[in-house]
Structures are given as structure tokens and as C-alpha cells.
N, C-alpha and C positions, 0 to 999 in steps of 0.2 A: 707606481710603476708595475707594469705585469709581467713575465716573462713566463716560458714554458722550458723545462725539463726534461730533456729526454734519452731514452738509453735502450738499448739493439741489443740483443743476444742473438748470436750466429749457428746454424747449423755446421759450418764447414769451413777450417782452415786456409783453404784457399781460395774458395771462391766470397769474394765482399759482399756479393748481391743475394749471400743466403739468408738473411733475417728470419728466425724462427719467433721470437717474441718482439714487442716494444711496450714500452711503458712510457708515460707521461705524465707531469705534478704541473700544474697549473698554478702560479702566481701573481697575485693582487693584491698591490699595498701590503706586503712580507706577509703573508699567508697566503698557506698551499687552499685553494678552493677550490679543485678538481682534481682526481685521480683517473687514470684511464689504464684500461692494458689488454694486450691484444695476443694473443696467437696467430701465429703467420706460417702456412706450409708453402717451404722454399721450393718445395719442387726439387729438389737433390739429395746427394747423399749426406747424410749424417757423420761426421767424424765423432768415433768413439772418446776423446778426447773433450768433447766442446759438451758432449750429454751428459760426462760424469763431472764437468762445471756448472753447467746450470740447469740439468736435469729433464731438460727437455727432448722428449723420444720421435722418433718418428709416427709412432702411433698416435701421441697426443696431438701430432699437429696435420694428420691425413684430411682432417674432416672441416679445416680451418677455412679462412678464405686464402688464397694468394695475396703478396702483396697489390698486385693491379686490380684485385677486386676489394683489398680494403681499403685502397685511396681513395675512393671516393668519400669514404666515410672521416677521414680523417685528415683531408685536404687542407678542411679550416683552418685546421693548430697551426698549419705551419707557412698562413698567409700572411702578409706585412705586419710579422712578430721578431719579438726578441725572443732566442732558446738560446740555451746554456745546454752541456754532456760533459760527464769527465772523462775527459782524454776524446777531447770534440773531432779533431780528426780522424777517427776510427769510427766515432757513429755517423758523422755525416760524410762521412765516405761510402756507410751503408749504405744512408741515406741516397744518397748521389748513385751509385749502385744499380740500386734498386728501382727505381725511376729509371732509368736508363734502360733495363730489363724490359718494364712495363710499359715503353715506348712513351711515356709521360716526362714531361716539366717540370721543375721548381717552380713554385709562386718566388718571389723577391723574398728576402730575410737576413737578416743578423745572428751571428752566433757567438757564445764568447765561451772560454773552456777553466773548468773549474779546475783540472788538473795542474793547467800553468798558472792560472791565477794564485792557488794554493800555497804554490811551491812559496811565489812571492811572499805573501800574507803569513804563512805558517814556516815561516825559516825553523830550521833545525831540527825538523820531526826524521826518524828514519828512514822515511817513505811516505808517498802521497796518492799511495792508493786509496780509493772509497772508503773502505775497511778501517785503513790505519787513520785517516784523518776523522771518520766519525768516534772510532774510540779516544781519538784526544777531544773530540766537543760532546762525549758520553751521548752519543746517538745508536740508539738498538733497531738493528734490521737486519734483515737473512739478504746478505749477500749474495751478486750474481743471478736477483731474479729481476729484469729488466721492472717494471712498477716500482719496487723497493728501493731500488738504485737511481731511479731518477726522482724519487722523493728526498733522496739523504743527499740527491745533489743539489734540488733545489733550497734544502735545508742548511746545508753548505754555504750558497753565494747569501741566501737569508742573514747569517751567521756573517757572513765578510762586507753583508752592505749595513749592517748596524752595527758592526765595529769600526767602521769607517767613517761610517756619516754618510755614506754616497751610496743613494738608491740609484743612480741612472748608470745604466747600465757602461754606457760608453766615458762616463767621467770616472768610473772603476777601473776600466779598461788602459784610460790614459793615467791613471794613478802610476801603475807598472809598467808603460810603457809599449802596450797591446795596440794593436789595432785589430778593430773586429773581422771576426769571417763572414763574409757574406755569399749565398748563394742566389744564383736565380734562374732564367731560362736559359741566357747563354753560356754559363760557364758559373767558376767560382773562385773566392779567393778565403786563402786558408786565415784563421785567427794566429795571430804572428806578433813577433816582434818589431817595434818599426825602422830598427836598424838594419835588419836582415837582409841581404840580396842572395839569389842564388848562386852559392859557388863554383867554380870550374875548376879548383884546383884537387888535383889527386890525392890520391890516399896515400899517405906514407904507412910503409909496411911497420909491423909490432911483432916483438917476440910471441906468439902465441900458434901453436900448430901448424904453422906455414900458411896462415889464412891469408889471401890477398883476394882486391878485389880486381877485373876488367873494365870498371865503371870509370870516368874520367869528369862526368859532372855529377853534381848532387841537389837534392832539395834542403838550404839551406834549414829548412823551416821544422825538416824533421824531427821526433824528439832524439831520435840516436844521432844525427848527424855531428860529428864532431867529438863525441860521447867517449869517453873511457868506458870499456866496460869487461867486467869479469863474469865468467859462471861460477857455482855452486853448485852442487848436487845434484839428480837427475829428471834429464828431464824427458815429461813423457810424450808432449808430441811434436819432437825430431831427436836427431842426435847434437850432442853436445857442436861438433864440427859444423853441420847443417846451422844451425843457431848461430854461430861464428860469422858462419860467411853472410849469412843475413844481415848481421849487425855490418861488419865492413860495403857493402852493395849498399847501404845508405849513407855512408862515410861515418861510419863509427869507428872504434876502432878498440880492440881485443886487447885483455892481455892475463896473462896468467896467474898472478897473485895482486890481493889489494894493496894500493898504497893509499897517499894521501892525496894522489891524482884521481886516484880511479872516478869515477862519476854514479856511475850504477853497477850493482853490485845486481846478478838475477840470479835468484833462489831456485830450484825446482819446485813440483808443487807439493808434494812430500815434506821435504826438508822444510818448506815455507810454513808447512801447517805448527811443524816441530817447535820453529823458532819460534812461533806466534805463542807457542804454549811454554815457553823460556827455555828449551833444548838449542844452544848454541854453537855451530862449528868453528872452528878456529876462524873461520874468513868472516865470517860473522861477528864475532868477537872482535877483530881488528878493524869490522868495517866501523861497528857503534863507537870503539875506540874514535876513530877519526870524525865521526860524527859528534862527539860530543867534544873533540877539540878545536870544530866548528869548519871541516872540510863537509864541502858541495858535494856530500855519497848521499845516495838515494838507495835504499833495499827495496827491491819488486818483485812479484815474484811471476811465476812463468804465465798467469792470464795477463796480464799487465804487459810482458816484455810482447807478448803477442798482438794486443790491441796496439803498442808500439808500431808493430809493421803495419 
């Protein structure tokens, strides 16, 4: 079975179509046999934010090609294949993006996401970022540099299709109850749950800052959609409030202290490193509490809650 790997780093917070790097792990028969990776200059500005995660400056990437001068080169990978991304919504939304930009097409494709697949396979981890799922399968990589990250992801599904028994990608898929995303010329459909329909029903307000949202429908399929979720400690690119209303505007919904409801618990990135190094704040403390008496809390922290939107 071959699949490909692949992971975006972004120049800029708001704009999806800034891809500054990609990376890519080629797989056949559970071994990675290709590596690839690319500098891409977006053509925009740089949020201070996104250089001091993955280190990439405007300078390094003035001299690169654009995305619409490197698709031709890299069209291949992503013709009637199967890829995998963790948190596949957010890079094939670059993806999709980006193409769009550059007045180009999808070829047809499948994608399936290691992030939700994870959650399934690895119950009761504290979180199922890159980071934290490769230090539970002892896998060493520098985080956050697109090639790296799409290697520990294809190492990842490697890792869940021979504990499973199932190399084919979409009998994985149906294990959990996935159906695959597929993109292609006209459109696309997101990797999902197959019970999922898009909801119309409203947000019911939370104790939490007076956050509501105006929205009246939502994309069921989101990962905040539906989502309890609390902050932690600061964060650096928006305000605590700003981040609030984000999460409600996808039908999340906010709230001030953890319980045993909460869903995601999102660390600043600060705080996040602290905790990683065993500095714990009370809310943290209370979340692994509930995590370890086997309540659905996720810790992530603010690059994560980001790829999120």
C-alpha cells in the first residue's frame, strides 16, 4: 500500500493560501522511501507569531519559487494517491488555498487524517498533537518543520496500520468510522465522521465573558464544533476574548473552569512548553485529573488550537 504525507507551514494567520514550507514522506509497503521539502515564498506578510513556531523568515523564503511555480514540480505526489496530514483539514485547506491562488486544479485524491484517526487508536493520551503522540511511540524529531512532521506522520499511520492489521487505507478508515476526504477539480469533501450532517441549530450561550456568537449554522465536521473548551495562560497571537469568539463562530462553546465536561483544554504557548517540562497549573492539574479518570479532555496547545480554525 503507498500513501504520501504531507504538512504546510504558514507564513500568516489569516491568510490559508500563505504556505511558506511543505514537506513530504513517501510510502510503500510501511516504509518511508522518499523525503521531500520545499520553501515556498507566499508573497505576504509574515506574522511574527508563525516565524517564532517554525522559524521561517521572510528572508529565507524571498528567493524560493511561489507556490504556482512549484506545482509543476510537484503535481505528481498528489495525482490518484492516497495522503494522510495531522489535522488534515488545515493542510488541505492550504492546500485547496493555494491552488486557488495560483488559478490551478486538484488532480482527484483521497486523504485520511492522522489527528482524528489517533484520537480513536490512542485513547487516553493527554493530547494528540504530533509531539505528544510521538513521545508516546518514542519517535525523535524537531517539531514544526514541515519534512519532519510529515515524516512522524507517516510513521504514525505506519505505527496504527500494523497494530491493526489493516494496511488499506480506507478499511482503517472504516475501522473508526471515517469516511475519507477527497479532493479534486470541482470541489471537496472533508475526512469526516459518517454520521455527521451539517447542523442548523444555534449556539446555546456559556458562562464565559459574555461570548456569543451571530452564526446560526455550523460545519458539523469541525474539530471545535460542539467542543467544550477552556483557556489557560497566554496567549500570544490574539487575545484571550478574540480566541473565545473564534471558538463559538464554529459552534464551540467556552467556558471558564475545567470540569469533567470540558473537551479541550488550550494552553498558551508559554505555559505549554512549561507543562511539557512538568510545571503544572491548577487547570492543568484538574484537566490530567479527569484525563486519567477517563473523561474525553484533550490538552493542545496554541499552534494546534490554531490549525484548529
Amino acid at each position: 500500500m503507498k500513501f504520501i504525507a504531507i504538512d504546510f507551514e504558514t507564513a500568516n494567520l489569516r491568510v490559508r493560501s500563505s504556505a511558506c514550507a511543505l514537506g513530504i514522506a513517501v510510502v510503500e509497503n510501511s516504509r518511508i522511501v522518499e523525503q521531500k521539502y520545499w520553501l515556498i515564498n507566499p508573497q505576504c506578510e509574515f506574522d511574527d507569531y508563525c516565524i517564532r513556531v517554525h522559524g521561517i523568515t521572510p528572508k529565507m523564503v524571498a528567493n524560493q519559487p511561489t507556490f504556482r511555480e512549484l506545482w509543476p514540480t510537484i503535481k505528481h505526489y498528489f495525482e490518484g494517491t492516497s495522503m494522510i496530514a495531522h489535522n488534515a483539514s488545515f493542510d488541505f485547506s492550504v492546500y485547496r488555498y493555494c491552488l486557488a491562488d495560483a488559478n490551478e486544479t486538484s488532480p482527484t485524491l483521497n486523504y485520511y487524517c492522522t489527528y482524528r484517526l489517533s484520537k480513536k487508536w490512542l485513547d487516553g493520551l493527554h493530547g494528540y498533537s504530533l509531539d505528544v503522540i510521538a513521545d508516546h511511540l518514542g519517535i525523535a524529531f524537531q517539531h514544526h518543520h514541515a519534512q519532519e512532521d510529515a515524516r512522524v506522520a507517516a510513521m504514525l499511520m505506519i505505527h496504527m496500520q500494523n497494530e491493526l492489521g489493516l494496511t488499506d487505507l480506507n478499511a482503517l478508515a472504516e475501522r473508526f468510522d471515517f469516511v475519507p476526504g477527497t479532493v479534486h477539480a470541482h470541489g471537496y469533501q472533508s475526512f469526516s465522521v459518517k454520521s455527521n450532517k451539517t447542523s442548523k441549530s444555534g449556539w446555546q450561550k456559556v458562562r464565559a465573558s459574555d461570548i456569543v456568537s451571530t452564526h446560526t449554522e455550523f460545519d458539523a465536521e469541525h474539530p471545535l464544533f460542539g467542543k467544550k473548551v477552556v483557556f489557560t495562560g497566554t496567549l500570544e497571537s490574539m487575545t484571550r476574548k478574540e480566541a473565545m469568539q473564534k471558538v463559538v463562530d464554529v459552534g464551540g462553546h467556552v467556558l471558564d473552569s475545567v470540569n469533567k465536561n470540558v473537551n479541550v483544554l488550550v494552553v498558551g504557548s508559554y505555559d505549554y512548553r512549561k507543562f511539557r517540562e512538568g510545571h503544572k497549573s491548577s487547570k492543568l492539574n484538574k484537566a490530567e485529573s479527569f484525563i486519567l479518570r477517563g473523561a474525553e479532555l484533550e490538552i493542545v496547545d496554541e499552534r494546534d488550537f490554531l490549525r484548529f480554525l
